[in-house]
KOLGU-4560 file (N, C-alpha, C; in nm, 3 decimals, padded with zeros to 5 digits):
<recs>
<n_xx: -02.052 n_yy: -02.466 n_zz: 04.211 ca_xx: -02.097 ca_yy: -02.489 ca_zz: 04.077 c_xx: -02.156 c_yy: -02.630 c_zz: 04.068 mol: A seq: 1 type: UNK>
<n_xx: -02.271 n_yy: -02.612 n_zz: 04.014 ca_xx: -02.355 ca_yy: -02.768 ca_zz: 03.988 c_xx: -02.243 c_yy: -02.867 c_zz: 03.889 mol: A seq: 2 type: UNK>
<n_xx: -02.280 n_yy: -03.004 n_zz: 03.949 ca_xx: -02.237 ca_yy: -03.104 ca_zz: 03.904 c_xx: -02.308 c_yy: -03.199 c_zz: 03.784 mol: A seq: 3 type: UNK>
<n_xx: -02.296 n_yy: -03.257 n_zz: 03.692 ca_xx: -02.432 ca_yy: -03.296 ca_zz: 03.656 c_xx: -02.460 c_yy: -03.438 c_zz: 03.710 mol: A seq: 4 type: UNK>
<n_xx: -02.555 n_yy: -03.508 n_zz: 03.716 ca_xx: -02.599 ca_yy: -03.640 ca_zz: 03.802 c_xx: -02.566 c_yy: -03.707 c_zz: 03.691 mol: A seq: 5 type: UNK>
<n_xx: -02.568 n_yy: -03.731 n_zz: 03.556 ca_xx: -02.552 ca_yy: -03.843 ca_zz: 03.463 c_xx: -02.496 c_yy: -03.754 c_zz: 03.332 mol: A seq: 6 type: UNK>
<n_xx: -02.430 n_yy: -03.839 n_zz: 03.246 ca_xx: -02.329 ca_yy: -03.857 ca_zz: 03.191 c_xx: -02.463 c_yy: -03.803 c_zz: 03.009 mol: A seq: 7 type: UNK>
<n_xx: -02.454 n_yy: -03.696 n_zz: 02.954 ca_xx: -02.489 ca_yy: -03.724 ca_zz: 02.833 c_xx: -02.456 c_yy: -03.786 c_zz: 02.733 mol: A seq: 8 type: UNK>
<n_xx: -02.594 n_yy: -03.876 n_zz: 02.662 ca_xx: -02.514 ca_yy: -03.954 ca_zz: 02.548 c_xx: -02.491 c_yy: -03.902 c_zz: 02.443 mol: A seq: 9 type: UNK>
<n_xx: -02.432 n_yy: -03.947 n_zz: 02.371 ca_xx: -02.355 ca_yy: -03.874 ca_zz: 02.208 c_xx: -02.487 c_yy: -03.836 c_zz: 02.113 mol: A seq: 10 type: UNK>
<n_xx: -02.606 n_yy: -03.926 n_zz: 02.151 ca_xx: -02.688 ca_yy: -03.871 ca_zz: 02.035 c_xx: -02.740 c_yy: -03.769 c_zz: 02.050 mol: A seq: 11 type: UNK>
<n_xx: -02.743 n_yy: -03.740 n_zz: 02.217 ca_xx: -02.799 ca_yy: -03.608 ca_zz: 02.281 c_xx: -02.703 c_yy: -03.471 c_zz: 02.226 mol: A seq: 12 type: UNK>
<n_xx: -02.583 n_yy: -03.511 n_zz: 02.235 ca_xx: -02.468 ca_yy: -03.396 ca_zz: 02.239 c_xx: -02.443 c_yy: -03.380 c_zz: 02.053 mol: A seq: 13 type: UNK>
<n_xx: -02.490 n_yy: -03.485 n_zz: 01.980 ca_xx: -02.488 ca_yy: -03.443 ca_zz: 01.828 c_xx: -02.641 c_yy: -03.411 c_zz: 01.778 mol: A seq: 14 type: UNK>
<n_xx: -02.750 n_yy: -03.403 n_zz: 01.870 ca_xx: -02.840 ca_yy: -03.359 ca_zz: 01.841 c_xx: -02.825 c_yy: -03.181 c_zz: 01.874 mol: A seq: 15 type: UNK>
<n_xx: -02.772 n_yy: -03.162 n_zz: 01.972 ca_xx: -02.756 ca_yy: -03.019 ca_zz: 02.018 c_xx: -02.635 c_yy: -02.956 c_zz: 01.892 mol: A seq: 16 type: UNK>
<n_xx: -02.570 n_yy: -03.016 n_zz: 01.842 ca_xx: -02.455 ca_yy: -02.967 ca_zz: 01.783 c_xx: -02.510 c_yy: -02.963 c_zz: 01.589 mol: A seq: 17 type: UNK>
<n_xx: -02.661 n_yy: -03.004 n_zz: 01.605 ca_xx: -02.611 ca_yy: -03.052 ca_zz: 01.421 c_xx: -02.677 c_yy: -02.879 c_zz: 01.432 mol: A seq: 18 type: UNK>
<n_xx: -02.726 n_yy: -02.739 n_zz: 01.527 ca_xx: -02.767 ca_yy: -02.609 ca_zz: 01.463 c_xx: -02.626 c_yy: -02.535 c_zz: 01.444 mol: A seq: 19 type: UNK>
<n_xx: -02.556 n_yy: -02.596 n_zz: 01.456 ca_xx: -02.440 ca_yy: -02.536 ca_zz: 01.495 c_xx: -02.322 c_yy: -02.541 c_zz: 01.345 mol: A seq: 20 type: UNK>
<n_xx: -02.391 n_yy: -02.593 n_zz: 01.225 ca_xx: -02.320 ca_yy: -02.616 ca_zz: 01.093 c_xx: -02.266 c_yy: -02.486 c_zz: 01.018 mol: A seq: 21 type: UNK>
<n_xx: -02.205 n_yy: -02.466 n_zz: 00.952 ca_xx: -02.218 ca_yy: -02.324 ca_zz: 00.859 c_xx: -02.242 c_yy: -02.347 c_zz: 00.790 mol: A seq: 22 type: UNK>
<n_xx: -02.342 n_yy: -02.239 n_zz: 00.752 ca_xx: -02.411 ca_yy: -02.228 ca_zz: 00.626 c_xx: -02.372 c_yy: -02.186 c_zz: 00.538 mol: A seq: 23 type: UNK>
<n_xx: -02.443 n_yy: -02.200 n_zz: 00.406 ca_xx: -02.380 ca_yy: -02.124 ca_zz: 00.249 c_xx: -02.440 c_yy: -01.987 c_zz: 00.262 mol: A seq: 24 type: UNK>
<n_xx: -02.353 n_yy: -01.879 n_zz: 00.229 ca_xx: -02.411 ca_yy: -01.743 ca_zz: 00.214 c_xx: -02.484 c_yy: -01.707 c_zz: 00.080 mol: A seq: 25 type: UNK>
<n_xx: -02.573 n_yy: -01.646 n_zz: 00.059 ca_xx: -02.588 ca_yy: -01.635 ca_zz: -00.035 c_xx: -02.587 c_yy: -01.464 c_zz: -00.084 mol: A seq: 26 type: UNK>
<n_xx: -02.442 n_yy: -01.439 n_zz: -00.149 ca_xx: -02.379 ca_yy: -01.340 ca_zz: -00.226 c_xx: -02.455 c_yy: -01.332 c_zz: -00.346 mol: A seq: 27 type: UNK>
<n_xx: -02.462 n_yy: -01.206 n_zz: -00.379 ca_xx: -02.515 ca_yy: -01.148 ca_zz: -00.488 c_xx: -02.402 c_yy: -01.001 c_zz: -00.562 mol: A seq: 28 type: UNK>
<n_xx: -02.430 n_yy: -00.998 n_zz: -00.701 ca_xx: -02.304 ca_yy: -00.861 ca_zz: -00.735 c_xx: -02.388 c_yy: -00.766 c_zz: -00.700 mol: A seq: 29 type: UNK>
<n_xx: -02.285 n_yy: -00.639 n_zz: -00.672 ca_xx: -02.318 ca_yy: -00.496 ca_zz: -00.684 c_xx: -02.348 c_yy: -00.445 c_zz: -00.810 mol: A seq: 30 type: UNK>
<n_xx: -02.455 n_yy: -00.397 n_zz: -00.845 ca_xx: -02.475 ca_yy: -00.361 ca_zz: -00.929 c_xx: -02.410 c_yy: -00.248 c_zz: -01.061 mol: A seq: 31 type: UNK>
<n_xx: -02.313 n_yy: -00.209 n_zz: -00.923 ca_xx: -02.245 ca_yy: -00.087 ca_zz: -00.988 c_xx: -02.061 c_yy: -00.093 c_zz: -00.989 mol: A seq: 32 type: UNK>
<n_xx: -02.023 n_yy: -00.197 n_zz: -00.910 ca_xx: -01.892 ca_yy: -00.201 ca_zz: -00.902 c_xx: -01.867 c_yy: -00.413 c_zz: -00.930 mol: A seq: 33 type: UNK>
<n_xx: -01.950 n_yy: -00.440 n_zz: -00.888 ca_xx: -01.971 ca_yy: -00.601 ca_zz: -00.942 c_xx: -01.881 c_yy: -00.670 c_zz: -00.840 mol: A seq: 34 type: UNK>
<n_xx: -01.858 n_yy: -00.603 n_zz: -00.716 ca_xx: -01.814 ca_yy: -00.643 ca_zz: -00.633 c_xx: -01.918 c_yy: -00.788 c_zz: -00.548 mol: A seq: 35 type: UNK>
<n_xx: -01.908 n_yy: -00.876 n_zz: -00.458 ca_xx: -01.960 ca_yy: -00.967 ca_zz: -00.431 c_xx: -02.016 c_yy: -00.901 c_zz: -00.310 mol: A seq: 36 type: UNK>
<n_xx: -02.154 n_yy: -00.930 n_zz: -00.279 ca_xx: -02.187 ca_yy: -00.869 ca_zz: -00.148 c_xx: -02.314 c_yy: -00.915 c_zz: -00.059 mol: A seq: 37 type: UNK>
<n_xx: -02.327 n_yy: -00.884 n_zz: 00.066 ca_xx: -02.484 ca_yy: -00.964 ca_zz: 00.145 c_xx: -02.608 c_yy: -00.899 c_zz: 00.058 mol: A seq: 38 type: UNK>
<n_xx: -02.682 n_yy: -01.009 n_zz: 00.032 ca_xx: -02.852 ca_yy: -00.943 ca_zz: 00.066 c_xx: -02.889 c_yy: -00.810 c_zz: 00.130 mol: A seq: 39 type: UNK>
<n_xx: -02.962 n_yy: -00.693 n_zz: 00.090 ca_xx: -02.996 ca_yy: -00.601 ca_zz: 00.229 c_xx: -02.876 c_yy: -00.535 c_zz: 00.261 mol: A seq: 40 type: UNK>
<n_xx: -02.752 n_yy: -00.516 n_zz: 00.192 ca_xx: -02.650 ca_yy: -00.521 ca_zz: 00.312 c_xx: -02.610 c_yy: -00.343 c_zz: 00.177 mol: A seq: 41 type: UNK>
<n_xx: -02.537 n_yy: -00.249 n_zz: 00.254 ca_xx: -02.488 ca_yy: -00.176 ca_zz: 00.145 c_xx: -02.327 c_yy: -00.248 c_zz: 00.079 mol: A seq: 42 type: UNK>
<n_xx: -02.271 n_yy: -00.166 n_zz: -00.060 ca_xx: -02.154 ca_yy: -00.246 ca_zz: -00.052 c_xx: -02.006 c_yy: -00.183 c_zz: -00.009 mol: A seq: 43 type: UNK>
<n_xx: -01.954 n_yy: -00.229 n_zz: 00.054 ca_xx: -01.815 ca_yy: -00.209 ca_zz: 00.113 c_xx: -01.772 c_yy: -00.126 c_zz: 00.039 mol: A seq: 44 type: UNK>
<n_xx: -01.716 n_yy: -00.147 n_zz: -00.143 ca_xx: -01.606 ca_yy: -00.112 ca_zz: -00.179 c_xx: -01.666 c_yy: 00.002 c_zz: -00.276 mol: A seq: 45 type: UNK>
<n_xx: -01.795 n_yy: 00.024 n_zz: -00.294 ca_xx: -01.907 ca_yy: 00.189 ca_zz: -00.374 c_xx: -01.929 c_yy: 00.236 c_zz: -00.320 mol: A seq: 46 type: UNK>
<n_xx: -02.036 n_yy: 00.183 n_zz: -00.201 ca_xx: -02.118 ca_yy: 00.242 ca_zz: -00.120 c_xx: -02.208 c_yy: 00.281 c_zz: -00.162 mol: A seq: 47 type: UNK>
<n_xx: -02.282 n_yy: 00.180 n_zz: -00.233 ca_xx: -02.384 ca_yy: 00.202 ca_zz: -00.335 c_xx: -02.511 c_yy: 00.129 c_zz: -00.267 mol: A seq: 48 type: UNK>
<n_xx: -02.642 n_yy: 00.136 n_zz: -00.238 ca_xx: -02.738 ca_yy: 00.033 ca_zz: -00.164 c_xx: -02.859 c_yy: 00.096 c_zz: -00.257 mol: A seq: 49 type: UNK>
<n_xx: -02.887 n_yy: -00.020 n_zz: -00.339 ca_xx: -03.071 ca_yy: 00.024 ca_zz: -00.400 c_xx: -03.086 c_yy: 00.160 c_zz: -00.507 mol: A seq: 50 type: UNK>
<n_xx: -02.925 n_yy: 00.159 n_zz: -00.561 ca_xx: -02.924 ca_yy: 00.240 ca_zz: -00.685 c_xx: -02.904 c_yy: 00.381 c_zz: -00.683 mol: A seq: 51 type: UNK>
<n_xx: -02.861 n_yy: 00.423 n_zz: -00.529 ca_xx: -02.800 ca_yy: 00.524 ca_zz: -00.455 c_xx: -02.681 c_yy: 00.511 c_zz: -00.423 mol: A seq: 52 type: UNK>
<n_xx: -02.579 n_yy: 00.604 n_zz: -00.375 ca_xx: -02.472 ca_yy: 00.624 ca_zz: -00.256 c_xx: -02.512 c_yy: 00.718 c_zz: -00.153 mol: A seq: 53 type: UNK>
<n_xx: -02.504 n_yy: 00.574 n_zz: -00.071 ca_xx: -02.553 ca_yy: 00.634 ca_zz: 00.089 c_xx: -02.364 c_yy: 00.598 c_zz: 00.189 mol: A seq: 54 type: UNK>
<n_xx: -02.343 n_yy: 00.559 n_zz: 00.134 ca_xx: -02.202 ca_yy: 00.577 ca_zz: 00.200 c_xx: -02.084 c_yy: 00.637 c_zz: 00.139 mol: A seq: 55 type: UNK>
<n_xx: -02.045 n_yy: 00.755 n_zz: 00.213 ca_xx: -01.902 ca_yy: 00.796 ca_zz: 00.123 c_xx: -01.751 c_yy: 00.728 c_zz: 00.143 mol: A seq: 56 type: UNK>
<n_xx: -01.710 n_yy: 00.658 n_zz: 00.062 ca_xx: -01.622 ca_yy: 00.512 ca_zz: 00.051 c_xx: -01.516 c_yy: 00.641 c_zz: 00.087 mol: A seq: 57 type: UNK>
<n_xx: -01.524 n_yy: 00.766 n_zz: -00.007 ca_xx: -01.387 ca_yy: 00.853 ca_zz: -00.001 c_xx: -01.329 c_yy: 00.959 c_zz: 00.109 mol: A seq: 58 type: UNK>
<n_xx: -01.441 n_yy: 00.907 n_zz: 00.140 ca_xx: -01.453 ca_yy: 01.075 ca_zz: 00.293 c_xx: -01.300 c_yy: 01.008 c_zz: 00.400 mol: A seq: 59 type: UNK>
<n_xx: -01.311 n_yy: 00.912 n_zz: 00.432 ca_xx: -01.206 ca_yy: 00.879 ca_zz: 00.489 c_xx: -01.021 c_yy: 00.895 c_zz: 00.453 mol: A seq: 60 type: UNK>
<n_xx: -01.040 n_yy: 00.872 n_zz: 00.323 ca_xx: -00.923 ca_yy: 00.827 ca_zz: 00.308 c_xx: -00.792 c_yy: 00.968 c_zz: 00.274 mol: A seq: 61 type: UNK>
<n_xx: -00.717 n_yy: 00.965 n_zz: 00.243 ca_xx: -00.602 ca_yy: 01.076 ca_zz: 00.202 c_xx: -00.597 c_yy: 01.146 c_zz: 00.094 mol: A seq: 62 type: UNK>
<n_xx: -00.587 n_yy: 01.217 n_zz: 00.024 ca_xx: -00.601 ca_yy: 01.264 ca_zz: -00.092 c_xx: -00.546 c_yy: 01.184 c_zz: -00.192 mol: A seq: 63 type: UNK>
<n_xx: -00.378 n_yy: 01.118 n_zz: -00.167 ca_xx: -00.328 ca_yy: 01.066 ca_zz: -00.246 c_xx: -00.438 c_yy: 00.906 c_zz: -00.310 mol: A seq: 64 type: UNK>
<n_xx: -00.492 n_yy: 00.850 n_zz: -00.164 ca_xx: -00.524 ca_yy: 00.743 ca_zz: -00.154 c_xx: -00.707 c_yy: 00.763 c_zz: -00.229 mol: A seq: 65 type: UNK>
<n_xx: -00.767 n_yy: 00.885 n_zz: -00.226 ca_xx: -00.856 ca_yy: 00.911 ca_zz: -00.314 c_xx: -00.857 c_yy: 00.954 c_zz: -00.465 mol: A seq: 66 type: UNK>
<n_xx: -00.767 n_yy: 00.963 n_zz: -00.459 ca_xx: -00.718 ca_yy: 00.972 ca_zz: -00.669 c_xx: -00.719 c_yy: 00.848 c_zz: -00.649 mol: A seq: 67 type: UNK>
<n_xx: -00.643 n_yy: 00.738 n_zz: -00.610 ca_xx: -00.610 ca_yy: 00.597 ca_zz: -00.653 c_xx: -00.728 c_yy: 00.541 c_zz: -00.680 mol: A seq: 68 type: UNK>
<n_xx: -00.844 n_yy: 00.593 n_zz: -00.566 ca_xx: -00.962 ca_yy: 00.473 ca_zz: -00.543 c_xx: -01.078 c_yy: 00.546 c_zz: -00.641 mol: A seq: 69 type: UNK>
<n_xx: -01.037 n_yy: 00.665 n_zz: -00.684 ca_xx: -01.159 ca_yy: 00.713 ca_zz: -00.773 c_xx: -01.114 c_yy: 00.627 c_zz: -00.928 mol: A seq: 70 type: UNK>
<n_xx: -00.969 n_yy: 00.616 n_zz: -00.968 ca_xx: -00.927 ca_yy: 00.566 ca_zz: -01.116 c_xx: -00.986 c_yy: 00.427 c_zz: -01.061 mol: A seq: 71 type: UNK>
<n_xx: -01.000 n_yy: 00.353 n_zz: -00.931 ca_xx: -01.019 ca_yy: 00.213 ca_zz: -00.968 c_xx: -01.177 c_yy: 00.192 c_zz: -00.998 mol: A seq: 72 type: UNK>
<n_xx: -01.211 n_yy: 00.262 n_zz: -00.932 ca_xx: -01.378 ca_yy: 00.239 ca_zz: -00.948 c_xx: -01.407 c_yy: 00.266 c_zz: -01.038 mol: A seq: 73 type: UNK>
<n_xx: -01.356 n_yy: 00.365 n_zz: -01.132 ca_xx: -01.355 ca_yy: 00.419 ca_zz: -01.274 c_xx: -01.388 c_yy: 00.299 c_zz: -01.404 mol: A seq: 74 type: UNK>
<n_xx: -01.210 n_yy: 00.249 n_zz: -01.373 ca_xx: -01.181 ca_yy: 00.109 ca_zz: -01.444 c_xx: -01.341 c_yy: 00.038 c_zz: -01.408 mol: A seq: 75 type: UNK>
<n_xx: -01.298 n_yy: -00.049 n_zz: -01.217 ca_xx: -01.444 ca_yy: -00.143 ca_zz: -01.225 c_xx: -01.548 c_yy: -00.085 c_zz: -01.321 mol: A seq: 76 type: UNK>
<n_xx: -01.636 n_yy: 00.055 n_zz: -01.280 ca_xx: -01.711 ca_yy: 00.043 ca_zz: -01.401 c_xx: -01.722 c_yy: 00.023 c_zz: -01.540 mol: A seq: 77 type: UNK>
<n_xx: -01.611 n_yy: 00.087 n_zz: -01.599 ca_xx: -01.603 ca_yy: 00.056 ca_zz: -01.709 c_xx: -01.591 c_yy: -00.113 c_zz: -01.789 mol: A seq: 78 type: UNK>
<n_xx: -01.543 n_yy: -00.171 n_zz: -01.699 ca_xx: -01.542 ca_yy: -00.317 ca_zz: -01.705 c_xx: -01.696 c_yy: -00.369 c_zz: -01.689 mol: A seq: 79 type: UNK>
<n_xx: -01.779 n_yy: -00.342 n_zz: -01.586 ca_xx: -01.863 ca_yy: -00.363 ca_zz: -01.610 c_xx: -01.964 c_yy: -00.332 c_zz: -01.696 mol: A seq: 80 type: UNK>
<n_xx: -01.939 n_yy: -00.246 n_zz: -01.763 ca_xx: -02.021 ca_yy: -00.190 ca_zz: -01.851 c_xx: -01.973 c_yy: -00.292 c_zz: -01.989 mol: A seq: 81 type: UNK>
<n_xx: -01.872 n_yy: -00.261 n_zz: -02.017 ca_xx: -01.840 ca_yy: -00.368 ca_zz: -02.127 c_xx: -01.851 c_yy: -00.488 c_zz: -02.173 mol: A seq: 82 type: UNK>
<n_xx: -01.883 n_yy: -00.534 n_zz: -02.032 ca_xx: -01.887 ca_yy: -00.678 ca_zz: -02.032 c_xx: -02.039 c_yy: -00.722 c_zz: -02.062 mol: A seq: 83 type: UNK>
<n_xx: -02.019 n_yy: -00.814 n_zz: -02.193 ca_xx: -02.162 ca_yy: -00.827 ca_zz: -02.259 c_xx: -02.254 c_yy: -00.972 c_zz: -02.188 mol: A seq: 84 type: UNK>
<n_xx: -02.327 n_yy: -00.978 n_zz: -02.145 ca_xx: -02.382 ca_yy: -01.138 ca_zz: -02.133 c_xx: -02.330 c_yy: -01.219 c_zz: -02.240 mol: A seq: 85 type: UNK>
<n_xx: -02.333 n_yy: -01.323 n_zz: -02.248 ca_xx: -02.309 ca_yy: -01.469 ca_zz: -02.363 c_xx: -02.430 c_yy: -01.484 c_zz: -02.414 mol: A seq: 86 type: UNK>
<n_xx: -02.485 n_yy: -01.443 n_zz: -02.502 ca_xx: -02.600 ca_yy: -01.542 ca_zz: -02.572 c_xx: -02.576 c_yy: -01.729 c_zz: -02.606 mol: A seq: 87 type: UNK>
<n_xx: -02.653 n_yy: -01.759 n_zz: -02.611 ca_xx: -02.674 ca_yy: -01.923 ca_zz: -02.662 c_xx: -02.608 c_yy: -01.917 c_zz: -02.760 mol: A seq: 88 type: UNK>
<n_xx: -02.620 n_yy: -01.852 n_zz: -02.899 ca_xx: -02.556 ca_yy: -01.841 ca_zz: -03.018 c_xx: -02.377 c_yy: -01.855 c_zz: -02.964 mol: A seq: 89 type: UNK>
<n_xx: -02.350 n_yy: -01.775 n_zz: -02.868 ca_xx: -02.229 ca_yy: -01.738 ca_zz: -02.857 c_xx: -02.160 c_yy: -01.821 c_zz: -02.775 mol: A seq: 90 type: UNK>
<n_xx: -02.243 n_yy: -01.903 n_zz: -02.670 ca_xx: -02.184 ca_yy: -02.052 ca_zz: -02.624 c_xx: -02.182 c_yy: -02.174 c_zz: -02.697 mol: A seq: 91 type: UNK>
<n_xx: -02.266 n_yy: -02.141 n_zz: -02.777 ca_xx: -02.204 ca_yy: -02.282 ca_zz: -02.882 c_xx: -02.107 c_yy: -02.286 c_zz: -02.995 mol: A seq: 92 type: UNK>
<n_xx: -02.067 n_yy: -02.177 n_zz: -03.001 ca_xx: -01.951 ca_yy: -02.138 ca_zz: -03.108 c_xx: -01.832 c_yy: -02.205 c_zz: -03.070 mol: A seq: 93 type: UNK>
<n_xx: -01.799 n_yy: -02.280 n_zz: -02.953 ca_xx: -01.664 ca_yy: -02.340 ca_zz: -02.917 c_xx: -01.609 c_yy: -02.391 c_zz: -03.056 mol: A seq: 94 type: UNK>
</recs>
């Protein structure tokens, strides 16, 4: 195995290291469950992508465990639906 002939300096070894940062993701809601989710990406917990279901969230799971997850998604929507934006009028009312 090669040896190296000289010693790298630190500005070399923090020049190689500054691609190496993590980045901020940038999350967006589901439109339909308001869950947090990627760009492009479908979502985990609907299986909803671009105003469709292309994934079946329920196909997997148990019967017992698909009553549970159909009342929650139920609720999420309904929560989302209810939930009104704030108008200006309605943020300055403090």
């Amino acid at each position: 195995m090669p040896l190296p002939k000289q010693r790298h300096t630190k500005s070399r070894r923090n020049r190689r290291r500054s691609h190496l940062a993590l980045k901020v993701l940038n999350l967006s809601k589901c439109p339909k469950c308001g869950q947090a989710i990627l760009p492009h990406q479908a979502c985990k917990n609907c299986g909803v992508y671009n105003g469709r279901e292309v994934i079946d969230v329920l196909k997997k799971l148990t019967k017992r465990e698909q009553k549970k997850r159909k009342k929650e998604l139920q609720e999420q929507e309904e929560q989302a639906k209810t939930e009104k934006p704030l108008s200006a009028e309605d943020l300055s009312k403090k």
